[in-house]
C-alpha positions in Angstrom: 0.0 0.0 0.0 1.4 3.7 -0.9 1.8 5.8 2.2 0.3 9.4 0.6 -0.6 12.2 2.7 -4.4 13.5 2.7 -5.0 16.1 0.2 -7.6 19.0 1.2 -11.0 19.1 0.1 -12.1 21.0 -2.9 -15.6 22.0 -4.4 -17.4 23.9 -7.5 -18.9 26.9 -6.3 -21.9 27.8 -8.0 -22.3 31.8 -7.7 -25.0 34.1 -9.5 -26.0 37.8 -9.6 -28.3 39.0 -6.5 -30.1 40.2 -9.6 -30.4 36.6 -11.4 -33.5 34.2 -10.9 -32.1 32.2 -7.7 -31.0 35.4 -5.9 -28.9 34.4 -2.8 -30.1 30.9 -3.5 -26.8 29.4 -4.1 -24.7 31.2 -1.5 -27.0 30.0 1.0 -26.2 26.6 0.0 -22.7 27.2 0.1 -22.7 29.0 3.7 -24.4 25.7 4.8 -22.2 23.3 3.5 -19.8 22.0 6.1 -16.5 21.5 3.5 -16.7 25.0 2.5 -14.7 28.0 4.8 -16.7 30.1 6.9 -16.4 34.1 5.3 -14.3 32.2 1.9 -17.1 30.2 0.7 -16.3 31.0 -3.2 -12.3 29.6 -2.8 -12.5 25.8 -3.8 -10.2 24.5 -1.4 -12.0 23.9 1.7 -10.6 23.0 5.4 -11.8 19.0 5.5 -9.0 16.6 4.2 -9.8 13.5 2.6 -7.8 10.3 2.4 -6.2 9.0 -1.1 -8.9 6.7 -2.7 -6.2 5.5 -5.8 -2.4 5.1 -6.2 -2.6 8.6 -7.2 -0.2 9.7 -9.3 3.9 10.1 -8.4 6.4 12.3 -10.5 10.2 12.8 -11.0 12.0 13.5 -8.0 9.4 12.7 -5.2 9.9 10.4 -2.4 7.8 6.6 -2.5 7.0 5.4 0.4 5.3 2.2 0.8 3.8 0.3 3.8 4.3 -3.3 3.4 2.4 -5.9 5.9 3.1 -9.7 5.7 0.2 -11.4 7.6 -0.5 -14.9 8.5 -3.5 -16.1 7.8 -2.8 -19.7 8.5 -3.3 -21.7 12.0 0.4 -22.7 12.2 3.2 -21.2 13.2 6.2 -20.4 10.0 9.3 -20.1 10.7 12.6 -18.2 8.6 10.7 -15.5 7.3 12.3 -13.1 5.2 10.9 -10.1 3.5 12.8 -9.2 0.4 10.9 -5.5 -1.6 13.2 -4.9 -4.6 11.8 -1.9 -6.9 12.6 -2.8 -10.8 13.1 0.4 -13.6 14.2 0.1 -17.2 17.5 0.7 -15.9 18.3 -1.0 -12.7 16.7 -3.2 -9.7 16.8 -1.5 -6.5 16.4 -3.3 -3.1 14.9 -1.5 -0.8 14.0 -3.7 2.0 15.5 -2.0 5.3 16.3 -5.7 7.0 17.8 -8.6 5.3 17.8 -10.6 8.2 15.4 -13.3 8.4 12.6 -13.2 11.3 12.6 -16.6 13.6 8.7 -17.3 13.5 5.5 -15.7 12.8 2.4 -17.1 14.7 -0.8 -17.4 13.3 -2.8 -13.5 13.0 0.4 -12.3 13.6 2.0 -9.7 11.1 5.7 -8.4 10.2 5.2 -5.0 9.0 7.9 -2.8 7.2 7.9 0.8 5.1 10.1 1.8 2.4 11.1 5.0 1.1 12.9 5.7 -2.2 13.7 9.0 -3.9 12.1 8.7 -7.8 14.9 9.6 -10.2 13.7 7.4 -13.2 10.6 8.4 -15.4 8.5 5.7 -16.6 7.4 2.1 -15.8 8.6 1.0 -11.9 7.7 -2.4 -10.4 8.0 -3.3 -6.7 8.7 -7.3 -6.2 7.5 -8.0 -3.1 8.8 -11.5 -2.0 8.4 -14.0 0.6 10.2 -17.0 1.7 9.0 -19.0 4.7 9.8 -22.9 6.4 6.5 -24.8 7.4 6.0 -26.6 10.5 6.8 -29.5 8.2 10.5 -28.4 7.0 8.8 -27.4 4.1 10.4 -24.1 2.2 7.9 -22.0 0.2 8.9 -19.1 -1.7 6.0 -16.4 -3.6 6.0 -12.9 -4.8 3.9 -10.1 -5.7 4.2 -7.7 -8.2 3.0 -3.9 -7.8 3.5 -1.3 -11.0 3.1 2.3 -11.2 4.3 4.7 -13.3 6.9 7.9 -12.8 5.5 10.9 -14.9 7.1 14.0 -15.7 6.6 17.0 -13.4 7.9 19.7 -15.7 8.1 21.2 -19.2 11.3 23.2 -19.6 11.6 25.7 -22.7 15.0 27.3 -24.2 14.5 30.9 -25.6 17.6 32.2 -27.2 18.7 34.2 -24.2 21.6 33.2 -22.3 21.5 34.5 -18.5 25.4 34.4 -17.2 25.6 34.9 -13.3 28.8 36.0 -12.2 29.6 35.9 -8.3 32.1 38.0 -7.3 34.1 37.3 -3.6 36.3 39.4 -2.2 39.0 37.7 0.0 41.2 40.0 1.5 41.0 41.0 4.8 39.7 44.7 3.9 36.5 46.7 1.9 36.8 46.9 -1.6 35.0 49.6 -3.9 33.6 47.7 -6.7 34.2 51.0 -9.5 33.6 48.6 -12.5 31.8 45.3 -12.8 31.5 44.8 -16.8 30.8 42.2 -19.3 32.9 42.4 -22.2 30.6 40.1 -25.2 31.9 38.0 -27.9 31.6 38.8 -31.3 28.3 36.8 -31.6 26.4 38.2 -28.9 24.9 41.6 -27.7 24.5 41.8 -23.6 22.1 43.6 -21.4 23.3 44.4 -17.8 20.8 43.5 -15.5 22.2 45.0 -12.3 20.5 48.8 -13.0 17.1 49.9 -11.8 15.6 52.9 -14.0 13.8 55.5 -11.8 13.1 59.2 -13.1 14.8 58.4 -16.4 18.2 57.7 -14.2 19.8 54.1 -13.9 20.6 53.6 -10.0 22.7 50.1 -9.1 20.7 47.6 -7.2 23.6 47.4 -4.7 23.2 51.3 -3.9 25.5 54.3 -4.5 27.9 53.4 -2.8 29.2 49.9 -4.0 31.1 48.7 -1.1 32.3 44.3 -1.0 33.0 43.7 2.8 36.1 41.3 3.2 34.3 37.5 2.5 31.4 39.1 1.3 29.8 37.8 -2.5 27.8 39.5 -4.5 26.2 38.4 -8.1 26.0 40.3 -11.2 23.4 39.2 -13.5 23.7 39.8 -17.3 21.8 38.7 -20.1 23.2 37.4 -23.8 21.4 37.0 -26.9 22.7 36.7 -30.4 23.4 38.8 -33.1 20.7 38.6 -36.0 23.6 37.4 -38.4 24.3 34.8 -35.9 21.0 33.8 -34.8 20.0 33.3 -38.7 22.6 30.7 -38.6 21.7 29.0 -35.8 24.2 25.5 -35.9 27.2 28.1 -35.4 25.8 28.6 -31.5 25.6 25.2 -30.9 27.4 23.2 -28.3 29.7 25.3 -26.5 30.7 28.4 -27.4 32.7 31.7 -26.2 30.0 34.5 -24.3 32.8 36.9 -23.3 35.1 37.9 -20.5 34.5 39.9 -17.5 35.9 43.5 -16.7 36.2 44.0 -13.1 38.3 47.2 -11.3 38.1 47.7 -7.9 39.3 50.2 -5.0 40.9 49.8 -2.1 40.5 51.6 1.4 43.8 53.6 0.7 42.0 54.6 -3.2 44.5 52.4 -5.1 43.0 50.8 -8.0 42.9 47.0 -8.9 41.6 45.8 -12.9 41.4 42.3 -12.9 40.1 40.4 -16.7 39.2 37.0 -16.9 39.8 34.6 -19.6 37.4 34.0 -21.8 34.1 32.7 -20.6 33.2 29.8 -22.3 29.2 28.0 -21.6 27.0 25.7 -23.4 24.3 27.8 -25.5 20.5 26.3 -26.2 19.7 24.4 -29.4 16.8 25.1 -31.0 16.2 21.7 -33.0 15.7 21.2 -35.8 13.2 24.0 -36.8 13.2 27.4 -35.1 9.8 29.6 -34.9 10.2 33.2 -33.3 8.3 36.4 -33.6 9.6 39.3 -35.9 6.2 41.8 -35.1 3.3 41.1 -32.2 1.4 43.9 -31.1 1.5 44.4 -27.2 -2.7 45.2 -26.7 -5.1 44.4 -29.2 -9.2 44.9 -29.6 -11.1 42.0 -28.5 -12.5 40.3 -31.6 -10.8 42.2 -33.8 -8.1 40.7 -36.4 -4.3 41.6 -35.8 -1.1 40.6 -37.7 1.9 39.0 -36.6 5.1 37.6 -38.4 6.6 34.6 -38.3 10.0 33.7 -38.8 11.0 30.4 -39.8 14.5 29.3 -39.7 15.6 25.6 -41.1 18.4 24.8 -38.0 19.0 21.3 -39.5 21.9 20.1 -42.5 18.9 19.3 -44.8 17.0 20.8 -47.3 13.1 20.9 -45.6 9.5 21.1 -47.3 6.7 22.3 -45.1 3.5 22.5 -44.3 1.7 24.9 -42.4 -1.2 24.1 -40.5 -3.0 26.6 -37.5 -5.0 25.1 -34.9 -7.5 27.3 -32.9 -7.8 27.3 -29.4 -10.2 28.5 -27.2 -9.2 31.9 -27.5 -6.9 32.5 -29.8 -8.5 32.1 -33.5 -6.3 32.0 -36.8 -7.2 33.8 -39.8 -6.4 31.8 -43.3 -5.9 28.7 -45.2 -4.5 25.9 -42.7 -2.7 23.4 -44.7 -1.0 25.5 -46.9 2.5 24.8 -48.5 5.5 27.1 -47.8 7.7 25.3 -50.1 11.1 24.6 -49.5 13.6 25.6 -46.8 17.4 25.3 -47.7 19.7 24.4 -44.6 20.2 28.0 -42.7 17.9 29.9 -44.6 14.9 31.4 -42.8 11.0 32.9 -44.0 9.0 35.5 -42.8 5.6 35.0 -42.7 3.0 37.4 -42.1 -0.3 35.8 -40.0 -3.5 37.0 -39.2 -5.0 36.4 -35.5 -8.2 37.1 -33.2 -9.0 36.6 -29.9 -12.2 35.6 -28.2 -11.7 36.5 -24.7 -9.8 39.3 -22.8 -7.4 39.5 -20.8 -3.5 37.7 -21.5 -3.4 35.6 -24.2 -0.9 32.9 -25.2 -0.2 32.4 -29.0 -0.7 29.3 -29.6 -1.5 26.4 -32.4 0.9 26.4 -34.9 1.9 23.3 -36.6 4.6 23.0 -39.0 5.3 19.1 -41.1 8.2 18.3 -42.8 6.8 16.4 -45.6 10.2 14.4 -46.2 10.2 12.9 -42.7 6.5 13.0 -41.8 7.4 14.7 -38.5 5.2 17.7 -37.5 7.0 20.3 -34.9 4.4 21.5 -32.6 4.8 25.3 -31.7 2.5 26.2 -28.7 2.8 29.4 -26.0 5.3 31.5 -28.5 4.4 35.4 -27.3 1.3 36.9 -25.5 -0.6 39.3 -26.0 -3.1 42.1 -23.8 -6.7 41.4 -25.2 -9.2 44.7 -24.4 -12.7 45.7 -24.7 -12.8 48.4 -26.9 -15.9 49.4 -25.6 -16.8 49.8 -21.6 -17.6 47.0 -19.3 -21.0 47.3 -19.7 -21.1 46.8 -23.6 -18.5 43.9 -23.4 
């Protein structure tokens, strides 16, 4: 049996106008029912628990715990019992039994009772053996097992974009103050770099460590910076691959005294994201747009792979963002490195932020269809007031 914790109790509130035909009707019902909390009766958690009534489900990087209870059933008294939970992945077999020692005798309506714990680091199919080997009061040695399979499922989606974050921590080690005069990032000749260590206020840039910049002896502080490529270089995506040079820090410093220290590092070196095989980004989105009113965007398409690629366009609605056009529609060949700009027509059904989302693009040599959901949002407004909309 899974050892889960209880989970809290959650209901559907159904609300209404005080103008609508059941009037308070339904908030009545909801101030009477005992799950709900008293003054919150809308929020859908409420403040009863209630126990686990399946396996459930268990994802990457969580803890299984298990309760196992061998019971005997019999009118006779076994003897050598040993208690052997082993759990199986596609990779390795994993015992997890906390005793290997065998127990001297059981007696009838008697149980040995164990739990196991084991930190998930496979996805996929896991088995837990549970086996059992026991003497009779005859000599006899039986031996069975029991098998108990649940699957490991992925917790997370993780996305590249093609900015490259670089944290730089910075310790000072002598034994007195420092004033940090210069902390810069010097980029290579394929990127352009933002310095994220400067708060705008009144149309001046103040640092986030104040105005005066002072590293106490042992003290660290990080400098944040962000990376993204040139458009020559980000056209030609397979020359960022892998690892590649970002650039080299600039850093001069003060001491008490007011001599100055420079100090340059080597050249920083870090592994850049891959965008596979295709590569979808957004030359033109509008920031707000009218509800149900058609805007443009455009596409750009860049072939990332060593092979020539036909494709297919195809736009799936959602249920708020709608695509304007011919889905299905050829967009002709792609050489290795090249890219397309393709202009798109949108509308949106329902305010507020909205993810782009639904395109689909098939490379009719392989038969494999990329799948391009969440690329930008957008701010969707009445144009009208509240009452109209």
């Amino acid at each position: 049996m899974r050892l889960t914790k209880p989970t809290l109790f959650t209901n559907l509130p159904a609300t209404c106008e005080d103008r609508d035909l059941p009037g308070d009707l339904f908030g009545q019902l909801m101030r009477q029912d005992p799950s709900t909390i008293k003054g919150a009766e809308t929020l859908m958690l409420g403040e009863m628990l209630t126990l686990p009534q399946n396996f459930g489900n268990i994802f990457l990087g969580e803890t299984f715990s298990s309760y196992i209870s061998v019971h005997n059933d019999s009118s006779q008294v076994v003897k050598d019992i040993l208690v052997k939970a082993d759990l199986q992945t596609s990779s390795q077999r994993l015992n997890l039994s906390a005793s290997n020692s065998a127990v001297a005798e059981l007696k009838p309506e008697c149980c040995i009772d164990d739990v196991i714990h084991h930190e998930v680091k496979e996805i996929g199919t896991h088995i837990l053996v549970c086996a059992v080997s026991y003497t009779t009061q005859q000599g006899e040695k039986l031996y069975f097992r029991k098998f108990f399979k649940f699957q490991v499922l992925k917790p997370l989606d993780l996305f590249s974009s093609n900015e490259v974050f670089l944290e730089a921590q910075i310790q000072n080690i002598t034994t007195s103050p420092m004033f940090m005069e210069k902390v810069s990032l010097e980029p290579s000749m394929m990127y352009n770099v933002t310095e994220l260590n400067m708060v705008t206020q009144a149309d001046k840039g103040e640092s986030t460590f104040g105005k005066m910049s002072y590293l106490q002896p042992m003290d660290t502080r990080q400098y944040l910076y962000c990376l993204k490529p040139k458009p020559e270089y980000a056209e030609k995506a397979g020359i960022i691959k892998g690892v590649t040079v970002i650039g080299k820090l600039d850093i001069v410093w003060k001491t008490n005294l007011g001599e100055r220290g420079r100090l340059q590092t080597s050249q920083l070196q870090r592994m850049a994201p891959g965008y596979g095989d295709i590569r979808l980004s957004l030359d033109l989105i509008p920031d707000t747009v009218n509800l149900e009113e058609p805007f443009d965007i455009i596409c750009k398409i860049t072939n990332c792979s060593e092979r020539t690629m036909d494709l297919v366009l195809e736009m799936c609605n959602t249920s708020s963002i709608h695509w304007c056009g011919i889905s299905g529609r050829q967009l002709g060949k792609l050489s290795p490195g090249a890219f397309l700009s393709l202009p798109l027509t949108v509308l949106s059904s329902v305010q507020g932020l909205q993810s782009i989302s639904g395109l689909r693009l098939t490379d009719t040599f392989l038969k494999r269809t990329y799948e391009y959901d969440d690329i930008a949002q957008v701010c969707v407004v009445c144009p009208f007031t509240s009452n109209e909309c």
